[in-house]
C-alpha positions as CSV (number, residue, x, y, z in Angstrom):
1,X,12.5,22.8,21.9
2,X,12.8,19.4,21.2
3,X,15.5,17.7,19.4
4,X,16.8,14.0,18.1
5,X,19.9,12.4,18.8
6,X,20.4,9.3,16.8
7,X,23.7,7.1,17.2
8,X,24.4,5.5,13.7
9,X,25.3,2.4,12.8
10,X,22.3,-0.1,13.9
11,X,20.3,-2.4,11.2
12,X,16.9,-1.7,11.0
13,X,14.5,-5.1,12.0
14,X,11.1,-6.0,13.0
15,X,7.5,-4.7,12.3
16,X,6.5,-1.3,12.2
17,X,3.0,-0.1,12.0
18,X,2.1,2.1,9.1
19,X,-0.8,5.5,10.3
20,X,-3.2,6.7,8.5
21,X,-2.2,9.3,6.0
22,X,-1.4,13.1,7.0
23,X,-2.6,14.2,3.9
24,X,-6.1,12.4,4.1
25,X,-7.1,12.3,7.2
26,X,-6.8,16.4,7.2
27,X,-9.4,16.9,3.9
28,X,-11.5,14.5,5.6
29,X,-12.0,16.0,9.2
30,X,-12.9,19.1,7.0
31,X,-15.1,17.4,4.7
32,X,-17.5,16.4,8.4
33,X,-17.8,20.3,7.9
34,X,-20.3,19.5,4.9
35,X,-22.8,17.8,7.2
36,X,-25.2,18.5,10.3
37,X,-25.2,14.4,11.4
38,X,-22.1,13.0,13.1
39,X,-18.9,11.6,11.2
40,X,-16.3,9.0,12.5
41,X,-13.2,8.8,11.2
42,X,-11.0,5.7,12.3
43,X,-6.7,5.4,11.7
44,X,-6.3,9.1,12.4
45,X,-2.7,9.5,12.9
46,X,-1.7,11.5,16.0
47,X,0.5,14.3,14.7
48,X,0.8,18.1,15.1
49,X,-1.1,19.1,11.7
50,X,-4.1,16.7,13.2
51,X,-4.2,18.7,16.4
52,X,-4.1,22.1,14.9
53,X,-6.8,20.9,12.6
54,X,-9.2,20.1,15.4
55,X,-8.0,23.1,17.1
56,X,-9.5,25.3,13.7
57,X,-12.3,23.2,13.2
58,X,-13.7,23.3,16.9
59,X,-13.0,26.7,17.5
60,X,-15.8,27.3,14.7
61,X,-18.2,26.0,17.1
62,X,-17.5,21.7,15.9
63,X,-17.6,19.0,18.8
64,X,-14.6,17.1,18.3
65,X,-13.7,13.9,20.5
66,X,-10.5,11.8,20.1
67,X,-9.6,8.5,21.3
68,X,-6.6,7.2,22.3
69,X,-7.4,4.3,19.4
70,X,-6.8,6.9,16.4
71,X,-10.8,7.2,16.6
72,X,-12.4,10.9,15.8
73,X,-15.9,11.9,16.1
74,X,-16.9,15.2,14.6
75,X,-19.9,16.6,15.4
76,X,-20.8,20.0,13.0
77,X,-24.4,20.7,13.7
78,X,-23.4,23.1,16.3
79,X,-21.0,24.7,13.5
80,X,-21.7,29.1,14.2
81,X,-18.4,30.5,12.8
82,X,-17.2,29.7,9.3
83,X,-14.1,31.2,9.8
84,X,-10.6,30.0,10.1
85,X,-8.5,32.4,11.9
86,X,-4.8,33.5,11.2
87,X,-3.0,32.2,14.5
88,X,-4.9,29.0,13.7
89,X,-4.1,28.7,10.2
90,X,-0.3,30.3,10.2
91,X,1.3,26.5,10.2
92,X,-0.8,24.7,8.2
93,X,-1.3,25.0,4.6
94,X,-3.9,22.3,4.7
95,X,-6.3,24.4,6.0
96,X,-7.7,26.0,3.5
97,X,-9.4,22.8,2.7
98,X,-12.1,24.5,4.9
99,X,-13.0,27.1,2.4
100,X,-15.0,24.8,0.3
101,X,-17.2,22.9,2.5
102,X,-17.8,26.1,4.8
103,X,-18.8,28.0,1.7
104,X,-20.6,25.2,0.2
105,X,-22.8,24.2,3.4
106,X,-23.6,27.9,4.7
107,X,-23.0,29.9,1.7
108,X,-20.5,32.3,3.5
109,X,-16.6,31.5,4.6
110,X,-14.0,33.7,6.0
111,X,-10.6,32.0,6.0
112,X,-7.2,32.6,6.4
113,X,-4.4,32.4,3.3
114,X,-2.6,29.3,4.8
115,X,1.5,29.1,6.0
116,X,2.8,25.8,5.8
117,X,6.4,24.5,5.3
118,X,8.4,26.8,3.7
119,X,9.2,25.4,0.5
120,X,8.5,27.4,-2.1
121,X,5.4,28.8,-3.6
122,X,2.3,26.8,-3.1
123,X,-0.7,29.6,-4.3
124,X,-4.2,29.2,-3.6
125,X,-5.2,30.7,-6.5
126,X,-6.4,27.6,-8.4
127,X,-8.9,27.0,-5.3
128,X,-10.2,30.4,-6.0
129,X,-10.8,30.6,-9.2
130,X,-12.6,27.0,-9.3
131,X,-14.7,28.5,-6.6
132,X,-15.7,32.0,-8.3
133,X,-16.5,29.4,-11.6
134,X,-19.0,27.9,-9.3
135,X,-20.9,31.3,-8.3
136,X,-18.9,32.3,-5.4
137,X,-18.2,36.0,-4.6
138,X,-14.4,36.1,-3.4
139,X,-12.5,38.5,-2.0
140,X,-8.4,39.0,-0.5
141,X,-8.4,41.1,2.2
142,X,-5.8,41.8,5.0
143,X,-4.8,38.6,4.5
144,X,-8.0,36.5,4.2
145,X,-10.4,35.2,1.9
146,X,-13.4,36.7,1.9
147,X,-16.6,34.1,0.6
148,X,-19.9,34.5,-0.1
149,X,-22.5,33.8,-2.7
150,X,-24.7,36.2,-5.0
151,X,-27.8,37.5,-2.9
152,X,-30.6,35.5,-4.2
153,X,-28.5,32.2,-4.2
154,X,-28.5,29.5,-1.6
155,X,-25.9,27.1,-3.1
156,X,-22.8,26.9,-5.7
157,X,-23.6,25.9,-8.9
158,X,-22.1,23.2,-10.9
159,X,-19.3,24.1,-13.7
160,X,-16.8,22.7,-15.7
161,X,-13.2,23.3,-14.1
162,X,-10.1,23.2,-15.4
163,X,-7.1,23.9,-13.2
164,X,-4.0,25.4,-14.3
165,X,-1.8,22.9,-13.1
166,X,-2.2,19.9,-11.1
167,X,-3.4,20.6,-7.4
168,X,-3.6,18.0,-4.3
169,X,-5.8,20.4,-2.4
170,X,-7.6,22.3,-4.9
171,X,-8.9,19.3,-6.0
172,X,-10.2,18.3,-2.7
173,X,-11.5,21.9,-2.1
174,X,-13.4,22.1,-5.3
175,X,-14.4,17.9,-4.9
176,X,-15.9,18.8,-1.8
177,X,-17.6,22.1,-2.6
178,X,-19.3,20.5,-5.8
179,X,-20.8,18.1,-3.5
180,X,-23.5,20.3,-2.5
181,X,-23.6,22.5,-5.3
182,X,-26.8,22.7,-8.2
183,X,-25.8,20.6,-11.0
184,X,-23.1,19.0,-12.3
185,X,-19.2,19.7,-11.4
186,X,-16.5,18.3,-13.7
187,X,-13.2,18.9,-12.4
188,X,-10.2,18.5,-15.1
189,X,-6.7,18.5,-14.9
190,X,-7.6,16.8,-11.5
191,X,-4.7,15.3,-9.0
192,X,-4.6,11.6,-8.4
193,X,-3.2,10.9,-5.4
194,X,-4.5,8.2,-3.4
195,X,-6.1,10.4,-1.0
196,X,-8.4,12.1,-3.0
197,X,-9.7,8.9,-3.8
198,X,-10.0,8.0,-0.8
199,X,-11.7,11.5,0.3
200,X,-13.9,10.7,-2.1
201,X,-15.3,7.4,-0.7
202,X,-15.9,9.0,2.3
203,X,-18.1,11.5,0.4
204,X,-20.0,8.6,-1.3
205,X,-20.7,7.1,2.1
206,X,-22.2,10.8,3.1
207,X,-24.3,10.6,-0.1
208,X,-22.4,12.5,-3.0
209,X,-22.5,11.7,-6.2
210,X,-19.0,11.3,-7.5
211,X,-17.3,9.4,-10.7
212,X,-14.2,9.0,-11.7
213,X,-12.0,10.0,-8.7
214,X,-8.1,8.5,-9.2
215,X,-8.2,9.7,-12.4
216,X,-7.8,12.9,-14.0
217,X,-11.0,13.6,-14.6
218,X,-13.7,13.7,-11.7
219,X,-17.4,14.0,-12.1
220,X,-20.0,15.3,-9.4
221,X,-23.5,15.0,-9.5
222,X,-24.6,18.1,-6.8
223,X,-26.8,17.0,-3.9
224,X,-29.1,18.9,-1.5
225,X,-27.7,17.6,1.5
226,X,-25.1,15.1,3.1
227,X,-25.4,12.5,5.7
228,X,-23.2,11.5,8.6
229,X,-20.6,8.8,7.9
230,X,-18.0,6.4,9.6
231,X,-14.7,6.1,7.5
232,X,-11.4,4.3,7.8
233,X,-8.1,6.4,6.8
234,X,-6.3,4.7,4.3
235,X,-2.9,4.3,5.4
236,X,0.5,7.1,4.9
237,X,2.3,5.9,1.8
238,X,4.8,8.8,2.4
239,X,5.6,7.5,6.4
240,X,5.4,3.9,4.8
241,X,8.0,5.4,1.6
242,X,10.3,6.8,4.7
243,X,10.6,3.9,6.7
244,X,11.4,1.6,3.2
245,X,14.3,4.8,2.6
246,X,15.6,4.0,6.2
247,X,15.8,0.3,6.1
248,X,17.3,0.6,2.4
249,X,19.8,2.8,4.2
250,X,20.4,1.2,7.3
251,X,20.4,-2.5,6.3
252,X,18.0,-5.2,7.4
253,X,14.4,-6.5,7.7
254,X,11.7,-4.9,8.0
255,X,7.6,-6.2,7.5
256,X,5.3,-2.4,7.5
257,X,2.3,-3.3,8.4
258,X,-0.7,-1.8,6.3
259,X,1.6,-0.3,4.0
260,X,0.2,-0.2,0.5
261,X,3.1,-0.8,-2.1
262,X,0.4,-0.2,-5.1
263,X,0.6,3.2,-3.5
264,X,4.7,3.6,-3.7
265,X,5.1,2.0,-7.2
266,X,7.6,4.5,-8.4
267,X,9.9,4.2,-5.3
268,X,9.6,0.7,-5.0
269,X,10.5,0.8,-8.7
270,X,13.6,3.0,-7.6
271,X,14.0,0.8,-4.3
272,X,14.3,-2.0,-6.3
273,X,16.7,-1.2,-9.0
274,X,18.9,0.1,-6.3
275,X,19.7,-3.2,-4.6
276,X,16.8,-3.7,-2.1
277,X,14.7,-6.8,-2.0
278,X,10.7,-5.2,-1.7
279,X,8.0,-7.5,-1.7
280,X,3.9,-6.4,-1.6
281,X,1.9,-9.0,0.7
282,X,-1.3,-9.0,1.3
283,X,-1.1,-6.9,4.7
284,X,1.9,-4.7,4.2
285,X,5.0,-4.2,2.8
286,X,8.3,-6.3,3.5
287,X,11.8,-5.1,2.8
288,X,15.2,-6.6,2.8
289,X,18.4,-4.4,2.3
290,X,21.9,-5.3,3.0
291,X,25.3,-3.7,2.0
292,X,25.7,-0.6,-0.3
293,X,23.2,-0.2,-2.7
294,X,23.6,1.9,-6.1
295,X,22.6,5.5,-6.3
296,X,19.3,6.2,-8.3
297,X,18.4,9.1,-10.8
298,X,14.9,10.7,-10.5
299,X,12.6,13.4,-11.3
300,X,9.6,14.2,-9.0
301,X,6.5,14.3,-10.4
302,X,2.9,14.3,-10.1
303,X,1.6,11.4,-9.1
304,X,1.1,8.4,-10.2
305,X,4.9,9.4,-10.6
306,X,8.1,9.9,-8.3
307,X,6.6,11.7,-5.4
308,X,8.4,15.0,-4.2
309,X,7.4,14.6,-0.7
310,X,9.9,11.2,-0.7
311,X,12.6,13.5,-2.6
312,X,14.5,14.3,0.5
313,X,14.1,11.0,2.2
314,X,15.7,9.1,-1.0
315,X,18.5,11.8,-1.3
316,X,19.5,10.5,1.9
317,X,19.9,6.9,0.9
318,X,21.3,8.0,-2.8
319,X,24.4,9.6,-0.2
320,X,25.5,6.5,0.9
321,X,25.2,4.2,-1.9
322,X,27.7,3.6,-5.0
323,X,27.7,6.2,-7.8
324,X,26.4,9.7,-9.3
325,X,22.8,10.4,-9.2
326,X,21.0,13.4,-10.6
327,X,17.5,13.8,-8.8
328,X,15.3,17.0,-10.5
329,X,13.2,18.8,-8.3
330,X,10.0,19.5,-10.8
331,X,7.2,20.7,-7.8
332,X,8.1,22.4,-5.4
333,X,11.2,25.6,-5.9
334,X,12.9,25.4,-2.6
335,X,13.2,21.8,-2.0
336,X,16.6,21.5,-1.8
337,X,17.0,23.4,1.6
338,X,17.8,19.8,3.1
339,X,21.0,19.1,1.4
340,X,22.5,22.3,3.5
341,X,22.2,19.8,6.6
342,X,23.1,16.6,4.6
343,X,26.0,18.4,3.1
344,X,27.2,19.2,6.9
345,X,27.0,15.0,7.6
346,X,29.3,14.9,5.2
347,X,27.3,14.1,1.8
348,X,28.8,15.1,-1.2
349,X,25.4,16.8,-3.2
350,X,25.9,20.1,-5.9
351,X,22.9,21.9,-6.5
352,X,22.3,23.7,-10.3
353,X,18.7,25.2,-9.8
354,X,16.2,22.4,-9.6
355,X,19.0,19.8,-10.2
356,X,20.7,18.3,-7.1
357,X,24.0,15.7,-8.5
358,X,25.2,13.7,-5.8
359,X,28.6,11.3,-5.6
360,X,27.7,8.4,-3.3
361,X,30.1,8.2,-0.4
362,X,30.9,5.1,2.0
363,X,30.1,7.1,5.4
364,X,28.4,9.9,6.3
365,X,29.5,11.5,9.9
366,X,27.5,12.6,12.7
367,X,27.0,16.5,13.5
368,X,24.2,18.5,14.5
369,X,21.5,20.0,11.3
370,X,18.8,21.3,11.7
371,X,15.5,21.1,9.7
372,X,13.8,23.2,7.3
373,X,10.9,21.3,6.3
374,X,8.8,18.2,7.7
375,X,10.2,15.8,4.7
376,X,13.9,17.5,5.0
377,X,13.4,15.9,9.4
378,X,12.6,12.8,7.6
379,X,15.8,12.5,5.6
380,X,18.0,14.1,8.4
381,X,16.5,11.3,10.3
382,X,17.7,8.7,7.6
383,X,21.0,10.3,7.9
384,X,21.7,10.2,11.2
385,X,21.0,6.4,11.1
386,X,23.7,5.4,8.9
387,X,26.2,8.4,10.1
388,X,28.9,7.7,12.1
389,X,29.1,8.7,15.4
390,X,26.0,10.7,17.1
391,X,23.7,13.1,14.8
392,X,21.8,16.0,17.1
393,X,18.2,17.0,14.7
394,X,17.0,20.5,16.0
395,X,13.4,21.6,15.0
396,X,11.9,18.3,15.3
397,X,8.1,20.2,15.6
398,X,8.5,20.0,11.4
399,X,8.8,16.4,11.8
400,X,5.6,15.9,14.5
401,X,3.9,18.0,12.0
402,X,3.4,14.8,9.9
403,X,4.9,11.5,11.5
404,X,3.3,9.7,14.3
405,X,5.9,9.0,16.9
406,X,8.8,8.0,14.7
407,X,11.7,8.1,17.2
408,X,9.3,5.8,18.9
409,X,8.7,3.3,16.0
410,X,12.3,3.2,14.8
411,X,13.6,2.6,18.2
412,X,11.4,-0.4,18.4
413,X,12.9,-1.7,15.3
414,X,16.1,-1.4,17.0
415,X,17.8,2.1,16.0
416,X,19.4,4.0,18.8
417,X,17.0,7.1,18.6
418,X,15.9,9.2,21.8
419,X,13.9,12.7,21.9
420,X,15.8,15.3,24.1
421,X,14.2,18.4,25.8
């Protein structure tokens, strides 16, 4: 199994490039399910989650080529088995962002309940229900869902959904199903991350009908068929989030290429209130850090707010820097399982239920931890940077789940990083 070993201590300078987004390009190379004609995707990241996604998608019968340049071409005309099996499925969460288009282009779906970081609760049930308000016939059984529609039908019909709370993927599911259903969709209480957005746009370019995506309120005009496509990823405003944590952290100077700051504006709000120098430019993001900065108090939220996936990675930096901070936990139940391993560096972090209150210390000291989670690798990562003395990060397959070579870019921006077997 592989592992990091980091030796603290090094400023952080250079250029870095920013991928494509984990958590759009995976919607996306399911949403080539909704379509006979051939999709390309360009900017696809290269990262475990990406592989096990074409893994799932070709066993269903997809022709899937990759190119060394980040380029997929997906190729579901062939498609014979809209099923997503368990050992497939078990580490990804993502993938039951299959269930909609498969029910929605072939009327019929048999897919796994997902696995995933274990973080705390993350139910599927909101996907469902959307889906049985559009016609469907589902069933849990033995661990999978069970899809179909009414005999007599041929597609989902439109409806008016309203989710219980706010849902990255069952908003994509139900976008994408709605696409090809009769009618008119309207999905409230919709998320607003910048990848739905941008899954959306890739829909458009296939032919849906679709309004008001980035806002919490999406309308879908139902078409009888979809189109090939060629689509760019927009680029990871969580890997470009980590790497601004890291140089905050570290010290130094730092231009991320592609990065999007109107994608990060509450951590570049944080960022900057801390002591770092952020600036947005027309190509990327550049950031200047130097000397302690002050500890920052925040509560994750749905976005356009805080972000939970950067809570771990700004815990990190709020262990280093001058005062008390008190970060709230609001998503996700058991995301704290990271301050274990920070706590074991040395950081100085009391946990009260959702609450985390951390004292800002000078130095942190190197020691082996281990992650939990692929955003608790990140901040481990961050960690070991500014830690004294060497820092040993076991279960690094959480962190290949959803950066693309990081040892590789932060060693090229001059941090004394290397993968051991």
């Amino acid at each position: 199994m592989d592992k990091l070993l980091i030796r603290g201590g090094r400023p952080l300078q250079g250029q870095v490039l920013i991928s494509g987004a984990k958590n759009a390009a995976l919607p996306e190379l399911c949403a080539a399910l909704l379509t006979a004609q051939p999709v390309k995707l360009h900017n696809v990241p290269r990262l475990q989650d990406v592989a096990t996604m074409v893994r799932l998608i070709r066993n269903m019968g997809v022709q899937v080529d990759l190119a060394d340049d980040g380029t997929v071409c997906i190729d579901a005309s062939a498609l014979d088995q809209p099923q997503a099996p368990y050992e497939l499925v078990k580490t990804m969460r993502a993938s039951v962002l299959a269930l909609g288009p498969l029910l929605a282009r072939f009327g019929r779906a048999r897919v796994s309940l997902p696995g995933g970081c274990a973080i705390g609760s993350r139910p599927v049930d909101q996907h469902i229900k959307g889906l049985q308000a559009m016609g469907a016939q589902i069933a849990v059984e033995h661990g999978y869902m069970i899809a179909s529609l009414p005999s007599g039908r041929s597609r989902l019909r439109g409806a008016r959904i309203s989710t219980d709370m706010v849902t990255v993927t069952g908003t994509e599911n139900l976008l994408m199903a709605a696409c090809l259903a009769e009618g008119e969709t309207i999905l409230e209480n919709a998320a607003q991350e910048p990848e739905i957005p941008d899954l959306a746009e890739m829909l458009i370019r296939m032919g849906a009908k679709i309004e008001g995506h980035g806002s919490s309120r999406i309308r879908i005009q139902g078409v009888s068929s979809l189109q090939g496509c060629v689509h760019t990823v927009v680029p990871d405003r969580i890997e470009a989030g980590t790497f601004l944590c890291a140089v905050a952290a570290t010290g130094g100077d730092v231009f991320l290429k592609n990065g999007r700051a109107d994608h990060l504006d509450a951590v570049i709000e944080k960022l900057t209130e801390a002591g770092a120098s952020v600036q947005a430019l027309s190509d990327g993001i550049r950031i200047q850090s130097q000397g302690r900065l002050k500890a920052q108090s925040f509560r994750t939220t749905e976005y356009p707010g805080f972000p939970t996936d950067m809570q771990a990675q700004f815990m990190a930096l709020n262990a280093i820097s001058h005062g008390t901070a008190k970060v709230v936990e609001t998503i996700f139940e058991n995301r704290f399982m990271h301050v274990n391993e920070l706590v074991r560096l040395g950081a100085n972090i009391q946990i009260d239920g959702n609450i985390a209150v951390m004292e800002g210390l000078p130095q942190l000291s190197g020691a082996t931890v281990m992650a939990t989670d692929l955003r608790a690798s990140a901040s481990l990562v961050i960690a070991g940077l500014v830690a004294e003395g060497e820092t040993l990060v076991d279960r690094i397959y959480h962190l290949d789940r959803g950066y693309d070579r990081m040892e590789l870019k932060l060693r090229a921006l001059g941090a004394d990083i290397e993968r051991v077997h």
